[in-house]
N, C-alpha and C positions, 0 to 999 in steps of 0.2 A: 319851417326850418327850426331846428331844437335848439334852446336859449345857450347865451353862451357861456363858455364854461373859463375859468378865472382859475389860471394858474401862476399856483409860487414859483418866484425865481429857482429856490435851490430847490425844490421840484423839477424844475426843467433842467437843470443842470444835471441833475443824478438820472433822470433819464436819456441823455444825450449821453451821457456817460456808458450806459449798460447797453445803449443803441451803438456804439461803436464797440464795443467791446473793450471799455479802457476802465470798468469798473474790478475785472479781475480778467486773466489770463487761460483765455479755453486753452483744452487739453492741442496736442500738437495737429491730432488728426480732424481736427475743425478750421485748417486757413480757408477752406474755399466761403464756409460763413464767415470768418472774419473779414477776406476780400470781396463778399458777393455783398456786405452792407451799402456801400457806396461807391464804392471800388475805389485804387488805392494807386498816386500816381507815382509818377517813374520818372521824374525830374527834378532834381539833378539824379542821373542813374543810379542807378541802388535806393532812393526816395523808398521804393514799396516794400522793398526789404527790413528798412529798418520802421516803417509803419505795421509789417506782420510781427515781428519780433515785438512791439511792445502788446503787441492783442494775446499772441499764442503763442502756450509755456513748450520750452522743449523744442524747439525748430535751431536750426542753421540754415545758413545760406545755401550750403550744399544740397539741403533736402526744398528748399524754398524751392530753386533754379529748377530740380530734377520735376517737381511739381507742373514748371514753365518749358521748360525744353524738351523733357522728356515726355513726362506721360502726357503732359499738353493736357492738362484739364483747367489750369489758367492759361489766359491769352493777353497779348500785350497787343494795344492797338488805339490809334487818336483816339478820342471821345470826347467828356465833357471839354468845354474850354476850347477843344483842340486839344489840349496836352496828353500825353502818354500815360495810359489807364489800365493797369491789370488787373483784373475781375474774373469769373469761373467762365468758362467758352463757354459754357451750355447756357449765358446769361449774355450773349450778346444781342438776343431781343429786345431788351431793354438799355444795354449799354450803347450797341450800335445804332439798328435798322431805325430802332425809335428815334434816333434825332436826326433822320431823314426829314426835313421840310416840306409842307406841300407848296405849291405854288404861289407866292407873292410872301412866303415868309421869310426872306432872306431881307438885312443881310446879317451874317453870324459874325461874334469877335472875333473869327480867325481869318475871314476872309476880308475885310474894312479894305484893307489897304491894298487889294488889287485893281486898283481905279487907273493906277498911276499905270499898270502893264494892256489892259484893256483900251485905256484913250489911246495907247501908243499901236496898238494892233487894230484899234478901231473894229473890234469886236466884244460885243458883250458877253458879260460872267455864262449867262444861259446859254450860250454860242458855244462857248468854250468846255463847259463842265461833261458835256457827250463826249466829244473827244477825248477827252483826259480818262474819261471812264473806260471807252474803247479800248484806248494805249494800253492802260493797265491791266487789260485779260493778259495782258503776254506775259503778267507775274505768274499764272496758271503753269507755265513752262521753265523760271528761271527765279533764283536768288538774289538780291542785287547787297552788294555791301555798304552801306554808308549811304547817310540821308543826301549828299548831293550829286554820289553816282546816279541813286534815282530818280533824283529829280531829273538827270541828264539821259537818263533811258527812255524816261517818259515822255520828256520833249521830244526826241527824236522822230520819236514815232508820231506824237499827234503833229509832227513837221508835215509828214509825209500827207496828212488830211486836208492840209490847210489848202488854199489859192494858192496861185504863183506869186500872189503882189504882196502876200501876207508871209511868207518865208522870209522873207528879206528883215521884215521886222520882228519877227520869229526868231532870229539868229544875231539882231543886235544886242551889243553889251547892257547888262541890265542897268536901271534906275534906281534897284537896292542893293547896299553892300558892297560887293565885289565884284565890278562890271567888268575885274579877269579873268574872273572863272563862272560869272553866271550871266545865262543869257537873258533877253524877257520872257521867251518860253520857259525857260528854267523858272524863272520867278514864275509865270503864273502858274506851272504845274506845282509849285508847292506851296501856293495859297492852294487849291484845291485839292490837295492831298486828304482834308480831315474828310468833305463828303467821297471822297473814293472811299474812304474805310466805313463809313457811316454803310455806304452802298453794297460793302463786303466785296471790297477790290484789292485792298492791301492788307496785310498784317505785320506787325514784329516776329523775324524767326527769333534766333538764336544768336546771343551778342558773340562776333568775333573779335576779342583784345577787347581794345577802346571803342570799335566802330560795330551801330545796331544794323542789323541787317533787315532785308524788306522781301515779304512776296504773299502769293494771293491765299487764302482761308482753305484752299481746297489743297493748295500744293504743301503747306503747313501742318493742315489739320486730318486729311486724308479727304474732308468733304466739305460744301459747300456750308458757311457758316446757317446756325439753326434760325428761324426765322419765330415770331411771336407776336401773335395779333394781340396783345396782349400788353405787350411788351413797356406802350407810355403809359400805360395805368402803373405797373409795377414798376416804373423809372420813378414815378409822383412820387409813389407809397414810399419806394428807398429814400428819396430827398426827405419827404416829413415825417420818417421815422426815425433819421438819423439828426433832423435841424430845426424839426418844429416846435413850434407852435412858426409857419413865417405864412408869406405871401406869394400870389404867382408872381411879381416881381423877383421876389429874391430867388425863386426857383428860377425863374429865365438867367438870373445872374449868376448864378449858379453853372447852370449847362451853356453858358456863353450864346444865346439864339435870341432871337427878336421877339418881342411882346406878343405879336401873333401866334407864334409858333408856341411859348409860353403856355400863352392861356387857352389855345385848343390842348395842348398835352394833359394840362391842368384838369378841364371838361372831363378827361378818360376817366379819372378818381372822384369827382364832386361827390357821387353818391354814397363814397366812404368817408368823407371828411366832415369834421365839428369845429365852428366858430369858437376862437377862443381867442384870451385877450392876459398875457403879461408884465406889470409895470406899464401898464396903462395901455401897449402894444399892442393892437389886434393884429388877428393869423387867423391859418388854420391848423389841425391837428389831422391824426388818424383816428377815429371812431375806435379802434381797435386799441390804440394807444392810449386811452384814458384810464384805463387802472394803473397804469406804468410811472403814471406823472408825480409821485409822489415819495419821502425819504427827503433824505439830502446826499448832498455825493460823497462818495467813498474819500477817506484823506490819505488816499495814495499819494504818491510822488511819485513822477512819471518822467521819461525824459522822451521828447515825443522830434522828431525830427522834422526838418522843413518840407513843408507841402504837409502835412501831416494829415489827412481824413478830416479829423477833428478842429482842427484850425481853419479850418475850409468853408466856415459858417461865414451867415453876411450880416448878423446882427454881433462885430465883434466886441462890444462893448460888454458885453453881456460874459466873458468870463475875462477882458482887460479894459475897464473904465476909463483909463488915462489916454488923451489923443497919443501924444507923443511916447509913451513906451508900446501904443501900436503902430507906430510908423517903424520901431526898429525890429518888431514882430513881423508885419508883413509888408517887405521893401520891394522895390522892383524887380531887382534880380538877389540872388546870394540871402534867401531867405536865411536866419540861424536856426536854430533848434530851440525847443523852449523847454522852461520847467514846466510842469504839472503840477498843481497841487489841487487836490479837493475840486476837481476840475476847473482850476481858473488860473491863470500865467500868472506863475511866480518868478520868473526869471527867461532869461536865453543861456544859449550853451555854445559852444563852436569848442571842435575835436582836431587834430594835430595827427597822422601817425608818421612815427619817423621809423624805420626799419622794422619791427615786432613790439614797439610799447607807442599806444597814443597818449598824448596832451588832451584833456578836455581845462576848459574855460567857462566858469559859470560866471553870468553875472545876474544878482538879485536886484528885484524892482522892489523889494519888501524883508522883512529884516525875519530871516527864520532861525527857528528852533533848532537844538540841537540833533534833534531828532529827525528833521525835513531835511538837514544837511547830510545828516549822515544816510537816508534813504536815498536820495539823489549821488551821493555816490557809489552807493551798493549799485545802480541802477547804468551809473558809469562801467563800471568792473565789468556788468553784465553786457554790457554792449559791447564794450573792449573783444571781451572773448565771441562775442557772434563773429564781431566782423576778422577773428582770426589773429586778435594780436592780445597784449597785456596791457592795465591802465597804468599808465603812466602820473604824473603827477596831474594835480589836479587844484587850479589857480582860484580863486572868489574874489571877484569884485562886486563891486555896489553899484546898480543903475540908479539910472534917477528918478 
C-alpha cells in the first residue's frame, strides 16, 4: 500500500471547491457536469435549481426545467438519503441501481421506522418489498399526482396480493401522521418507495402547480432506466471527489445505508484510492485527485442555498468550526441558506418575495469587509432575477 499522503486544510478546501464547481461558474451548456458531480437535491423544491444557478453562468429556470421535463436528459428520482436527487438520466447507474442492497444489508435511513407498520401486518420488510415492486409496474401505464395519491394507488393494489386476514390490517388507520387519510398500507408503501426507485419502478415526471407527480422510467423516459455494472465504483469515486479526503463511514452517511452495504460499495474503488490524512484526520482520497489537492480557495462570495451539494459534507467543521453556528446551519427542518466565503460559512441568508421584489436577510457569524458585503449582494440581485423577481431591500444582522 503506498505511504500516506498529508494534506493541507486549505488544500482541501480549494479542491472541494473546483470539485463541486463553486470555484467559478461553467459556461451554461455544462449543467449536466455540474449535476452529474453528486447530484443535486430537490428539497425544499426548487433546492436544485438554485444549487445549478450558483455552479453555471447564464441559466434560468425556464431552461433548467426544459432540461428536466422536456428533453429529459436530467431526471428527478429518490436516491441518496431517500431524498429527492436530480442528476443526468444516463447516470442513474450510479445514482440508482447502485444503492440496490444485497441481501442482509438493510436496514437504510429511510426505511427505520417501518417496524411500527410491519408488527401491525405481522409481515416482514422482505415479505412486503416484492409486492410494493409488483404494484408499481402499473406506473409503466399511468401518471399519479401527488406523493399521497401514490402512495394510495400503490396500496391498492398490493391489497389485492395480500391474505384475506391481512387486508383488514392493510386498510386500518395508520400509526403515522394522519390516520384520516393514511392507511398502514399507505404507510408502508411509502417507506418503500426509495428501493422502488433504486429498482427503477418510479420516477419524478413533471411538477403539476404545487404537487410532484410519479410514474415508471419507461413511461417518462421512453425506456427502461440505463443500467451500469459499474455503477458503485463511480457512486465511491463522485463521493470522494467531491468530499475527500473521508471514510467508508462517512460515505455510508452519506448515502443513508448500512455499514455493510457501505463498505462492500467502498471495495468497488479500493484499487483507485490513497491513504491520506488532514489535521490529524485519516481518509481516503482518489489516486487521480492528488495533483488537485493544492492552492487555497477562491475568495469568492457565494450565496449557496439549503441542501446545497457542498454543505452536504460530514466532516462539518472543516469549513464552520463553532458547534453552535452549525446547528443554525444544519437544522432539522427549514434549513437557511448560507454565505460562502473562500469556501467556509460566513453567514445564513433567508429570502422573502412579496409580489415581483424579494427581501433577503443576511446574518453574519464574522465581521466582513466591505468588499464581502457588497459581493454577497451583487450575488443577491442575481438570484432575485433567476427566480423571476427584483432584490428588494436587503437587512444584516450579526450572528453569534
Amino acid at each position: 500500500m503506498p505511504g500516506r499522503v498529508t494534506l493541507a486544510p486549505e488544500a482541501v478546501l480549494a479542491h472541494r471547491l473546483r470539485a463541486h464547481h463553486l470555484d467559478r461558474r461553467l459556461p451554461a451548456g455544462e449543467v449536466l457536469s455540474a449535476a452529474g458531480a453528486c447530484g443535486v437535491q430537490n428539497s425544499p423544491p426548487g433546492a436544485w435549481e438554485t444549487a445549478l444557478w450558483a455552479r453555471c453562468a447564464d441559466v434560468s429556470r425556464e431552461g433548467l426545467r426544459r432540461l428536466l421535463e422536456e428533453e429529459r436528459v436530467l431526471l428527478q428520482a429518490w436516491s441518496i438519503r431517500g431524498v429527492p436527487l436530480v442528476f443526468p438520466a444516463a447516470e442513474a447507474g450510479a445514482f440508482l441501481s447502485a444503492l440496490l442492497p444485497a441481501p442482509g444489508e438493510e436496514p437504510w435511513i429511510y426505511t427505520r421506522g417501518i417496524g411500527l407498520a410491519t408488527n401491525c401486518l405481522g409481515m416482514s420488510q422482505e415479505e412486503l418489498l416484492p409486492l410494493v415492486l409488483t404494484a408499481a409496474e402499473a406506473l409503466r401505464e399511468v401518471t399519479v399526482t401527488g406523493k399521497e395519491e401514490l402512495d394510495r394507488c400503490l396500496a391498492g393494489r398490493v391489497r389485492q396480493l395480500l391474505p384475506a386476514g391481512v387486508q383488514e390490517r392493510w386498510d386500518a388507520p395508520s400509526m403515522y401522521g394522519r390516520p384520516d387519510r393514511q392507511t398502514v398500507g399507505m404507510a408502508a408503501v411509502s417507506f418503500l418507495l426509495r428501493p422502488c426507485a433504486f429498482a427503477g419502478r418510479v420516477v419524478f415526471g413533471r411538477r403539476e402547480g404545487t404537487s410532484p407527480t410519479f410514474t415508471a422510467p419507461e413511461r417518462w423516459l421512453g425506456a427502461p432506466l440505463p443500467t451500469d455494472p459499474d455503477g458503485g465504483r463511480k457512486l465511491v469515486k463522485k463521493f470522494l471527489h467531491c468530499y475527500g479526503p473521508a471514510t467508508p463511514a462517512m460515505f455510508g452517511s452519506w448515502l443513508g445505508c448500512s455499514p455493510s452495504q457501505a463498505k462492500r460499495l467502498w471495495q468497488t474503488a479500493a484499487d483507485e484510492l490513497l491513504p491520506a490524512a488532514c489535521d490529524g484526520r485519516r481518509g481516503w482520497m482518489l489516486e487521480a485527485d492528488r495533483e488537485d489537492y493544492t492552492g487555497e480557495p477562491e475568495p469568492r462570495a457565494l450565496l449557496l442555498g439549503a441542501h446545497d451539494p457542498y454543505l452536504d459534507l460530514r466532516d462539518r467543521e472543516r469549513i464552520l468550526p463553532d458547534t453552535g453556528q452549525q446547528r443554525t446551519v444544519w437544522q432539522t427542518v427549514a434549513n437557511p441558506g448560507v454565505l460562502l466565503s473562500g469556501g467556509r460559512v460566513a453567514g445564513i441568508w433567508r429570502s422573502r418575495t412579496t409580489g415581483r421584489r424579494t427581501a433577503f436577510t443576511f446574518t453574519a457569524f464574522r465581521p466582513l469587509s466591505t468588499e464581502e458585503r457588497a459581493a454577497f449582494c451583487r450575488e443577491a440581485e442575481a438570484l432575485a432575477a433567476f427566480r423571476g423577481s427584483e432584490a428588494g431591500t436587503i437587512d444584516w444582522e450579526e450572528g453569534a
